[in-house]
C-alpha positions as CSV (number, residue, x, y, z in Angstrom):
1,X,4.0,-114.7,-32.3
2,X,1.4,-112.3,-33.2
3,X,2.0,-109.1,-33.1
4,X,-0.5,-106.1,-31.6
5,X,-1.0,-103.1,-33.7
6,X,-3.0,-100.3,-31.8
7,X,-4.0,-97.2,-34.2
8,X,-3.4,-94.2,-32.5
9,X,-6.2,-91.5,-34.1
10,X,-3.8,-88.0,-35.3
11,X,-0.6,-90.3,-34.8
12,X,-0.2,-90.4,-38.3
13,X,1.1,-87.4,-39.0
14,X,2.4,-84.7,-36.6
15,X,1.1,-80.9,-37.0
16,X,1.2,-77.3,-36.2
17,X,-0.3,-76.2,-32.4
18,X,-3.3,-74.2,-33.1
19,X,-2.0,-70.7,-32.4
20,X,1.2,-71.5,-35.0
21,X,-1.8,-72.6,-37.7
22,X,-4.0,-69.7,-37.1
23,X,-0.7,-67.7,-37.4
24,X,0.0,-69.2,-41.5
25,X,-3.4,-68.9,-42.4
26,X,-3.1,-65.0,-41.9
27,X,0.1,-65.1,-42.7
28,X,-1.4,-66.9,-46.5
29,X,-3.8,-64.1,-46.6
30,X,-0.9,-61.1,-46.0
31,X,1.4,-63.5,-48.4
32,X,-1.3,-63.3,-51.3
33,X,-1.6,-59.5,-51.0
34,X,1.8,-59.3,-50.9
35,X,2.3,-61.3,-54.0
36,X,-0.4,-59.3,-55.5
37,X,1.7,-56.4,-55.7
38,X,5.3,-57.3,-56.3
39,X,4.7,-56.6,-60.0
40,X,3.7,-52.9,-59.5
41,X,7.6,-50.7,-59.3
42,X,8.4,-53.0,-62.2
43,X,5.1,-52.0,-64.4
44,X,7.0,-48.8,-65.8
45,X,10.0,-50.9,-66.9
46,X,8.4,-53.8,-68.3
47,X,6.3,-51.0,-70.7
48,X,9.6,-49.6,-72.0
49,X,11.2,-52.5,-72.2
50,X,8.3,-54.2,-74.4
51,X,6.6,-51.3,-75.6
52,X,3.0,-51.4,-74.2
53,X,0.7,-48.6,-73.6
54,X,-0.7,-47.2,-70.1
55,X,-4.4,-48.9,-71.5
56,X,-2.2,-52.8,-71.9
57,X,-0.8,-52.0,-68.6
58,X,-4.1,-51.5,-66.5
59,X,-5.8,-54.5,-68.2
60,X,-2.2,-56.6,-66.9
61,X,-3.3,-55.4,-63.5
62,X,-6.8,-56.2,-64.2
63,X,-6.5,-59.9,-65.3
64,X,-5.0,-60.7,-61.7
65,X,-8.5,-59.3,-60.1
66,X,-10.5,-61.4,-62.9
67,X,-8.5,-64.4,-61.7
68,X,-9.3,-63.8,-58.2
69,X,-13.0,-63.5,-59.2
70,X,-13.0,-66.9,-61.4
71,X,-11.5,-68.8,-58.9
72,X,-13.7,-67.2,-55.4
73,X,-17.0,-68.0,-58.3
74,X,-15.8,-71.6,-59.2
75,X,-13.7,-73.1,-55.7
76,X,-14.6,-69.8,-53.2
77,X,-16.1,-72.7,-50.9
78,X,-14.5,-76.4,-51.7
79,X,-12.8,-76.0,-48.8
80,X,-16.3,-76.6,-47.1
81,X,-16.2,-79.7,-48.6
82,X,-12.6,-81.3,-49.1
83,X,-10.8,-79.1,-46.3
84,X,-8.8,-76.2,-45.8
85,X,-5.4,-77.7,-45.8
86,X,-5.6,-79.3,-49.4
87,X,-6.9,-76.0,-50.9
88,X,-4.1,-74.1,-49.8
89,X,-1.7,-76.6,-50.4
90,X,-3.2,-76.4,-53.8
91,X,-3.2,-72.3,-53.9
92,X,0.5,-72.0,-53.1
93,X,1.1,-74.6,-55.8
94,X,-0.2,-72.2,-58.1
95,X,0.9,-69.1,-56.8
96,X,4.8,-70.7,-56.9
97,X,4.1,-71.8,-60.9
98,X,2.9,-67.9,-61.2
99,X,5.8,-66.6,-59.9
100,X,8.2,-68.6,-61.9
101,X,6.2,-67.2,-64.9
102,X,7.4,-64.1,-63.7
103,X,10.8,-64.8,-63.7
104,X,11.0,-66.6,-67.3
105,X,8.7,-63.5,-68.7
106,X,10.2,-61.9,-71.9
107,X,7.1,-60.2,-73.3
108,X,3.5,-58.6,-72.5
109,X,2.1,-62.4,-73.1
110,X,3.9,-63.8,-70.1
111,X,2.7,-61.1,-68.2
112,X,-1.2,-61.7,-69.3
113,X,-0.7,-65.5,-68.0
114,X,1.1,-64.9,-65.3
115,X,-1.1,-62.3,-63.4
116,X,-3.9,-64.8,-64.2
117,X,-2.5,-67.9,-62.6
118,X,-1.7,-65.8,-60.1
119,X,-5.0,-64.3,-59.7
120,X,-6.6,-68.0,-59.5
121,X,-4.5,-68.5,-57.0
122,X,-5.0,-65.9,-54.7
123,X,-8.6,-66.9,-54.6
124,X,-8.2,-69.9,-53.6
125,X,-6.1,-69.1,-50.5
126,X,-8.2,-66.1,-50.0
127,X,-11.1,-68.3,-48.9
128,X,-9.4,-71.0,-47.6
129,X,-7.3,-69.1,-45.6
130,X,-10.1,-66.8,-44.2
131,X,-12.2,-69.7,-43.7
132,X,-9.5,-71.1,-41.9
133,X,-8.6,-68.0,-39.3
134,X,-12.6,-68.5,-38.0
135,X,-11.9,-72.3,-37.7
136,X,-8.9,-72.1,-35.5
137,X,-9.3,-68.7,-33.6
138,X,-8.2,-70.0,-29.9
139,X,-11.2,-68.0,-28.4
140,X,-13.8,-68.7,-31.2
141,X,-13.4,-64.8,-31.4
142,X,-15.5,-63.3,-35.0
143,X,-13.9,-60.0,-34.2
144,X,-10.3,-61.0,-33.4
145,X,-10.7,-63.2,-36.8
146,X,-12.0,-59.6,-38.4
147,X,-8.8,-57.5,-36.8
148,X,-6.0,-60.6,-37.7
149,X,-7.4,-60.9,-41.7
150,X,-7.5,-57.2,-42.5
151,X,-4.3,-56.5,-40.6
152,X,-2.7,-59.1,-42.5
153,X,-4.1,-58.1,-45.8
154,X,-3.2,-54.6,-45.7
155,X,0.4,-55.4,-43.7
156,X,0.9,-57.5,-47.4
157,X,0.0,-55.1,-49.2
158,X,2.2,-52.6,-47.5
159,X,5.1,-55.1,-47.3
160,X,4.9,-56.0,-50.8
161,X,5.5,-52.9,-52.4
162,X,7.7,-51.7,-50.0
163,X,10.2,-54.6,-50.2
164,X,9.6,-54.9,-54.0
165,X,10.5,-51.0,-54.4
166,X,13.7,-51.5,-52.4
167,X,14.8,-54.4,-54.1
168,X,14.4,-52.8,-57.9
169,X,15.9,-50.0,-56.3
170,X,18.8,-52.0,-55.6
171,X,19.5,-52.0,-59.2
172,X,20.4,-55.9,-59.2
173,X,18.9,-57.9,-61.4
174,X,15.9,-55.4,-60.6
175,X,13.3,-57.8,-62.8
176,X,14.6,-60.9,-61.0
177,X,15.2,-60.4,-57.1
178,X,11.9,-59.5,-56.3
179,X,10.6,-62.5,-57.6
180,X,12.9,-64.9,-56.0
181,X,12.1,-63.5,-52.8
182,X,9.0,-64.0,-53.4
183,X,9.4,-67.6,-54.4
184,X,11.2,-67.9,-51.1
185,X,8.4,-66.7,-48.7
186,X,5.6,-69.2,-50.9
187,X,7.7,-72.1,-50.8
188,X,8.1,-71.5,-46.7
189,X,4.6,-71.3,-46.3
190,X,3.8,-74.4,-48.9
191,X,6.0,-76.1,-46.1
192,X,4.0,-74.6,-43.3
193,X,0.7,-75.8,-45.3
194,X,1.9,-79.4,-45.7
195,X,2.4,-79.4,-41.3
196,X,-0.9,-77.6,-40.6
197,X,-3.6,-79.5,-38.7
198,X,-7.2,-79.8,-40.8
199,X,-9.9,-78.2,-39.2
200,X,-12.7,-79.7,-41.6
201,X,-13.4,-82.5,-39.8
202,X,-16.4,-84.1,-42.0
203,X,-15.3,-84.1,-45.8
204,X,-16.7,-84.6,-49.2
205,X,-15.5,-85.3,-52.3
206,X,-14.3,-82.7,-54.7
207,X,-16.7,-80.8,-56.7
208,X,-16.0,-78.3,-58.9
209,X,-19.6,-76.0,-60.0
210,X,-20.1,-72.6,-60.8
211,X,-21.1,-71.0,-58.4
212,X,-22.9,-67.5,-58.1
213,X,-22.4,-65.7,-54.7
214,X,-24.5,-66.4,-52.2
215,X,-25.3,-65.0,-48.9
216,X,-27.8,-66.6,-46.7
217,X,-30.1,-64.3,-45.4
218,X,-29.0,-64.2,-41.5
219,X,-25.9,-62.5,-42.5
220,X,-27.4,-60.1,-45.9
221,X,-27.8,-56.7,-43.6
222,X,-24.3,-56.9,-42.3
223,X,-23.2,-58.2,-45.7
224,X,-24.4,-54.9,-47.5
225,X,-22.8,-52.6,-45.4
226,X,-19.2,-55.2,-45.7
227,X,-20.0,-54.8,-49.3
228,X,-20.2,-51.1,-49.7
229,X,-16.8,-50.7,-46.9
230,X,-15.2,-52.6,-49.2
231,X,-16.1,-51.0,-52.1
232,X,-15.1,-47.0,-51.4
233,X,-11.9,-48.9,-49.8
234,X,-10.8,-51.4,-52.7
235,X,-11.5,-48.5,-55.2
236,X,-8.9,-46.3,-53.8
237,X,-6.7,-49.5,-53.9
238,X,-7.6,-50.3,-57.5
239,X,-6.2,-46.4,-58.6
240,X,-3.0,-46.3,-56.1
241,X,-1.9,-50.0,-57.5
242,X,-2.5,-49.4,-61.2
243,X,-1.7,-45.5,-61.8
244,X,-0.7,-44.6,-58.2
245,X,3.2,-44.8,-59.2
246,X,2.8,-43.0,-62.5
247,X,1.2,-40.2,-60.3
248,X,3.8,-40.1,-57.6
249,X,6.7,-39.8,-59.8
250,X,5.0,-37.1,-61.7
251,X,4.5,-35.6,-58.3
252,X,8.3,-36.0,-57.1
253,X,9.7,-35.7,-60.3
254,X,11.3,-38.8,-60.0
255,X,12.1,-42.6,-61.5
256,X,12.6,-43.9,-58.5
257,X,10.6,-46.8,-57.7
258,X,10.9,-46.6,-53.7
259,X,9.5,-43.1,-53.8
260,X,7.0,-43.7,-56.4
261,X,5.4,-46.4,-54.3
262,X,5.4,-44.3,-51.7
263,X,1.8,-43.3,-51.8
264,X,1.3,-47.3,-51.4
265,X,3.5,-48.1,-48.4
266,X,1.5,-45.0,-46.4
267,X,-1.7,-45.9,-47.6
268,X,-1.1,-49.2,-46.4
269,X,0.6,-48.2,-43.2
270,X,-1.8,-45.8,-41.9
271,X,-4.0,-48.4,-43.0
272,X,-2.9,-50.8,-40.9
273,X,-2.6,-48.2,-37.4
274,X,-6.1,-47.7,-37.9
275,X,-7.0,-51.0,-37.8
276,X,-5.2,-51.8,-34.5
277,X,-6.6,-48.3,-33.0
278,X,-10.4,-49.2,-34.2
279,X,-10.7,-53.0,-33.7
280,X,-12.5,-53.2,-30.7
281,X,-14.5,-50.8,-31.3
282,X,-18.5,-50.8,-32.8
283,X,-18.0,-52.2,-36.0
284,X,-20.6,-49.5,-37.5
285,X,-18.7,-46.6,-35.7
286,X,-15.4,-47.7,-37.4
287,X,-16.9,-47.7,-40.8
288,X,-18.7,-44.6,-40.9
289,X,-15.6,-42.4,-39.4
290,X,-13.5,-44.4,-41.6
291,X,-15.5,-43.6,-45.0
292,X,-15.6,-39.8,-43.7
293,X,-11.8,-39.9,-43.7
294,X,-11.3,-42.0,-46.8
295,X,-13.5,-39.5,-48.3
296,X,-11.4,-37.0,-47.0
297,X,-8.3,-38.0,-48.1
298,X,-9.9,-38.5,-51.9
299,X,-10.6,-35.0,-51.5
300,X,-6.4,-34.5,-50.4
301,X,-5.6,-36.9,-53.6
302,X,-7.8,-34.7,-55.7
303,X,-6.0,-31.6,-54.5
304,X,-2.7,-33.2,-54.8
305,X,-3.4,-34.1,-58.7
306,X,-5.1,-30.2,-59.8
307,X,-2.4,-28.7,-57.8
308,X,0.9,-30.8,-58.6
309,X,1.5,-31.2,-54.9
310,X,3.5,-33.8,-53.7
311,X,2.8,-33.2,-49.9
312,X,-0.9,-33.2,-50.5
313,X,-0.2,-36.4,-52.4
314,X,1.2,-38.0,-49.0
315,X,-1.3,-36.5,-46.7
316,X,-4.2,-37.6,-48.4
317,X,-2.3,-41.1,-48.8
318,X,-2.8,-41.6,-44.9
319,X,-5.6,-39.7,-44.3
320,X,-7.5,-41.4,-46.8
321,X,-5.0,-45.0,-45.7
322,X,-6.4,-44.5,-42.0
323,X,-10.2,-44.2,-43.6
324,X,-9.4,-47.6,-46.0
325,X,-8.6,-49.1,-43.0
326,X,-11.1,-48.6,-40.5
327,X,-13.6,-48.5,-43.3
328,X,-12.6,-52.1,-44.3
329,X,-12.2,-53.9,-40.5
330,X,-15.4,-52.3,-39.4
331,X,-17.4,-53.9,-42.7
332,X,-15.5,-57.0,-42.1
333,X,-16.0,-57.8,-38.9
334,X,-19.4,-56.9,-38.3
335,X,-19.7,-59.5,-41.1
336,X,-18.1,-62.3,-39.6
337,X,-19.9,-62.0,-36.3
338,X,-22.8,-63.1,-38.4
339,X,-21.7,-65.9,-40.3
340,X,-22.7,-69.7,-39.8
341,X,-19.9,-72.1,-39.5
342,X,-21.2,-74.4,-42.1
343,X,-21.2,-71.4,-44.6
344,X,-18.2,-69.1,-43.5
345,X,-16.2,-70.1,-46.6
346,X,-18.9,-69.7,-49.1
347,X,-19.7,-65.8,-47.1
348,X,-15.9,-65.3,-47.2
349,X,-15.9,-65.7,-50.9
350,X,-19.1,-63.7,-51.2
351,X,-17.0,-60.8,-49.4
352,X,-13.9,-61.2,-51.4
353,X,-15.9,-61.2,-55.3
354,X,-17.6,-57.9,-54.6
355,X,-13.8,-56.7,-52.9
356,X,-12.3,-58.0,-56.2
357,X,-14.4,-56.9,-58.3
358,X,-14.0,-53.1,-56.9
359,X,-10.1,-53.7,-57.3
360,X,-10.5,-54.7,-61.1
361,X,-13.5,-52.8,-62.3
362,X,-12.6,-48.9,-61.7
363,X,-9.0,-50.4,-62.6
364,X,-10.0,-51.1,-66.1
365,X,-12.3,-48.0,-66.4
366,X,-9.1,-45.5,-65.3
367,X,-7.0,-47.2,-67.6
368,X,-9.1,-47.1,-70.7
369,X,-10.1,-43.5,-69.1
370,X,-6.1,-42.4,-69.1
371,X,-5.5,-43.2,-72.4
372,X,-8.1,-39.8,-73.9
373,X,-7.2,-37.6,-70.7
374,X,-4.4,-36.4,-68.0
375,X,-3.1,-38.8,-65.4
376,X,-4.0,-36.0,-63.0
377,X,-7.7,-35.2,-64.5
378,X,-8.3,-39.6,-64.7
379,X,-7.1,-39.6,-60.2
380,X,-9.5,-36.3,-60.5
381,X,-12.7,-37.9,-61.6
382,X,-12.3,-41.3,-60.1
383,X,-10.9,-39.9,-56.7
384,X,-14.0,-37.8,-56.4
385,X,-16.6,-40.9,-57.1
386,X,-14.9,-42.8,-54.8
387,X,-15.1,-39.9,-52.3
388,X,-18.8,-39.9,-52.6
389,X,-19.4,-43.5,-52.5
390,X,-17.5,-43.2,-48.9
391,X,-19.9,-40.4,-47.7
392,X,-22.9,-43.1,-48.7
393,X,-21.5,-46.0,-46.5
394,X,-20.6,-43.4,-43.8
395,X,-24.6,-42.4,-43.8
396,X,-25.6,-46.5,-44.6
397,X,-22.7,-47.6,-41.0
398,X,-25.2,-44.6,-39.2
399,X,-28.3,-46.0,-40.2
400,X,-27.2,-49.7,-39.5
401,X,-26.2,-48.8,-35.7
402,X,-28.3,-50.3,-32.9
403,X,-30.6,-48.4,-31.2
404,X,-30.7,-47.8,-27.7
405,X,-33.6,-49.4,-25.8
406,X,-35.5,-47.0,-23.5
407,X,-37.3,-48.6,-20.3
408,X,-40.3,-47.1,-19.8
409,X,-40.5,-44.2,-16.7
410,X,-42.5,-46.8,-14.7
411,X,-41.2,-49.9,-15.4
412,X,-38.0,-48.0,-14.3
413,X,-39.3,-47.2,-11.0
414,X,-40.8,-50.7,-10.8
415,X,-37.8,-52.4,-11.5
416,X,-35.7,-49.7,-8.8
417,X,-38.5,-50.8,-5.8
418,X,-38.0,-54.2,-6.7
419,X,-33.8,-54.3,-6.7
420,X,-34.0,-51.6,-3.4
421,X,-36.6,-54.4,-1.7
């Protein structure tokens, strides 16, 4: 007897429903964020513990951005070619052997290599992951994409420092728990990788090249003004996640690490309210009101440092939370509008080097900066650049705006005789 074998196409292997898939690709994105940050209430510890100065500190911070950058330069768009599903897979791999780093870390070194692989990792699922949120969208929507990946970026954000605080806080195993609750979330969504459905449908072989960052010129106006959003908002980011805690405990008067990340959780909060208020509305209205009230909450932060206050500390935190955040979905999605399918995860990492590179850059500088002056002058000087490189993109989202198209008097009374006939 011969038997009848009939291939089923997808049969194979069962997957995620769309909506649960476009759900862990923003989850990855909130996840790397989070991750990003879990370090930070444990910064001031592992410096006493190991003897490591405020300059050694920043440049730990620094080597995750320089990660991210290496990896968005050398894989940002692989997933064009092999897939979204084995990059992440890939990405959570690494971001699992980074955190276990973390856990066996018992000097500075571990810390260096550690924030690295993590940083390479991030980038990776950054693309991938963005990328992916365009490819499975139920409606094909550019600005729902726009709304879910900044939400979830700045909910990790949030999330991770908040939970990271607590658990220090906790006082068990402070330089542990984090960590293993951290290990816990990647290896859930490693899982929820392995089940996910690939949207790539024509693939190519891996290729690994250098790549610099390119942006096709349909999408270069509306990549400028993403650019510059991201840049006065990441800058803020790069000061509250490397020296923010320092500050707020000088503020408080106070070692503890929920309050001193305090400044974090309400940046990212308010952050996160403004992006669900603004994101339906014109991308380039969102970013210019949003880079008037980052810049207005630099000018709060400012206050807060010449003045000691800790109030003004926390009111410019969500003033200037609420700016990041419109500032950053506005950018973003009048970006993705733009963006050609065949291209969106090359763009994506375009977007996400010059984001990186405004986390890590003025991170370094107000590091090596610290080290000759005050906390309070270094969050003096840097809060007020940043403050006046919002008030540019505020004036570059005006000039960007479409302009109204005026029918002539006559062709309006033509075109009323015509619709009254």
């Amino acid at each position: 007897m011969t038997s009848l074998k009939i291939a089923v196409p997808g049969a194979a292997r069962r997957t995620l429903p769309d909506r649960l898939a476009y759900s862990l690709a923003a989850s990855v994105i909130g996840l790397g964020l989070f991750a990003s940050v879990t370090p930070s209430p444990l910064y001031r510890s592992y410096s006493v513990l190991w003897h490591f100065s405020p300059l050694t500190l920043t440049l730990i911070y620094a080597t995750y951005a320089f990660g991210v950058l290496a990896s968005l330069v050398l894989v940002g768009s692989v997933s064009d070619d092999v897939g979204r599903r084995p990059v992440l897979l890939a990405s959570l791999a690494g971001l699992v052997g980074s955190t276990v780093l973390f856990l066996l870390a018992d000097s500075a070194a571990w810390l260096f290599v550690a924030r690295g692989l993590q940083g390479l990792a991030t980038g990776a699922a950054l693309s991938a992951a963005s990328a992916a949120l365009l490819d499975l969208h139920p409606r094909r929507d550019p600005a729902g994409v726009g709304l879910t990946n900044a939400t979830a970026a700045t909910a990790g954000i949030g999330l991770g420092i908040l939970v990271s605080s607590s658990l220090v806080q906790l006082g068990w195993e402070p330089r542990l728990l984090p960590f293993l609750v951290l290990l816990a979330l990647i290896v859930t969504a490693l899982a929820g990788a392995y089940w996910m459905p690939e949207p790539v449908q024509e693939r190519s072989r891996l290729r690994l090249r250098f790549e610099r960052p390119h942006v096709p010129a349909v999408v270069r106006r509306p990549f400028v003004l993403a650019a510059l959003a991201v840049l006065s908002s990441w800058s803020i980011g790069a000061l509250f996640f490397s020296l923010g805690p320092q500050l707020a405990g000088h503020l408080f008067g106070t070692t503890n690490a929920v309050v001193s990340g305090s400044g974090i959780v309400a940046l990212a909060a308010a952050a996160a309210v403004a992006q669900l208020v603004t994101g339906r509305s014109r991308p380039w209205l969102a970013t210019g009101t949003g880079s008037i009230a980052l810049a207005a909450g630099m000018a709060l932060i400012v206050g807060a440092a010449a003045t000691a206050s800790s109030a003004l500390y926390l009111a410019g935190s969500i003033v200037g939370g609420a700016g990041f955040g419109a500032a950053f979905l506005g950018g973003l999605r009048a970006l993705v509008v733009a963006i050609p399918p065949e291209q969106r995860a090359a763009v994506m990492s375009a977007f996400y080097v010059a984001a990186y590179a405004s986390l890590s850059i003025p991170a370094v500088l107000a590091g090596i900066v610290v080290t000759h002056i005050t906390l309070a002058s270094t969050f003096e000087i840097f809060g007020s650049i940043v403050a006046a490189i919002a008030l540019v993109v505020a004036l570059e989202a005006w000039r960007t705006r479409p302009t109204p198209t005026i029918t002539p008097r006559a062709n309006r009374k033509e075109l009323s005789l015509g619709t009254a006939s």
